[in-house]
N, C-alpha and C positions, 0 to 999 in steps of 0.2 A: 504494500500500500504506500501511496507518494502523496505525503502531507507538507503542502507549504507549512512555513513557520505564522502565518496568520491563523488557520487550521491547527494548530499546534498550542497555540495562547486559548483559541476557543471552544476547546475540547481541555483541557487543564484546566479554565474556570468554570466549565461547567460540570466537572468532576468533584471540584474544590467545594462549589453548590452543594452537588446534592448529596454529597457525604455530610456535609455540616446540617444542613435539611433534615436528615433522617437521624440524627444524633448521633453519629456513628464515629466522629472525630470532634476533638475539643483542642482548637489551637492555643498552641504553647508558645509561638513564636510568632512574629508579626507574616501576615497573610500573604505578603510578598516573597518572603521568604518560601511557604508551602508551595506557593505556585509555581516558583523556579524549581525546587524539587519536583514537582511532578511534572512538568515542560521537559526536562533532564529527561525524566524515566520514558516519557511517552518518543522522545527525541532517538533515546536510543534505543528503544523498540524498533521504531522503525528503522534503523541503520543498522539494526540485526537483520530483519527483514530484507532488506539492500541486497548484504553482505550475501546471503544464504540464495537469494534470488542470483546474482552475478557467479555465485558457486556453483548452480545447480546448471545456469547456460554453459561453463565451462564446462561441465563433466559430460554434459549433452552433445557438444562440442566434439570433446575428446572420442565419444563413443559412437557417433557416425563417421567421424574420419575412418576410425578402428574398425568398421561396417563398409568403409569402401560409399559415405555417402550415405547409404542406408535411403534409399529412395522412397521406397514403399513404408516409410514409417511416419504417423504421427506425429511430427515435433511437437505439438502444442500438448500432447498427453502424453507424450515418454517426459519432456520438462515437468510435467506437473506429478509427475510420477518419482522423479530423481528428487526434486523440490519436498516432496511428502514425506522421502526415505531420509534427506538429511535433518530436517525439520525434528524427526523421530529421532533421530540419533543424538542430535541436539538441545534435544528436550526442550526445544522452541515451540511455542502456539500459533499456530499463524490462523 
């Protein structure tokens, strides 16, 4: 998933919401402070995401060359397949 950094501020505050909303968290430190922690985490969520996406075309990559091309094959469902398996390995949520 590819989130601007506007997208990123606006999904942090309204996380920040509705966790305070439901009584679920009780801020300890000024509210600016929590937002940058969670902009961080949702940040590099997504640049695991990236990372693992860019992994999984290389190995796709590697493994039609090693197929001679591999003609008769599904890119779009062998990626989504290689993408599943490192995901798993990785103990990633996608």
């Amino acid at each position: 998933m590819r989130l601007k950094e506007d997208q990123i501020n606006r999904l942090a505050e309204r996380v920040l919401e509705r966790l305070t909303a439901a009584g679920l968290i009780t801020l300890k430190v000024e509210r600016g402070k929590v937002l940058d922690g969670i902009r961080r985490a949702i940040a590099a969520d997504v640049k695991g995401e990236q990372d693992l996406e860019q992994e999984a075309e290389r190995l796709l990559e590697q493994t039609l060359r090693s197929m001679r091309g591999g003609a008769d094959i599904d890119r779009h469902k062998m990626l989504k397949m290689i993408k599943d398996k490192l995901a798993k390995d990785k103990g990633i949520v996608l």
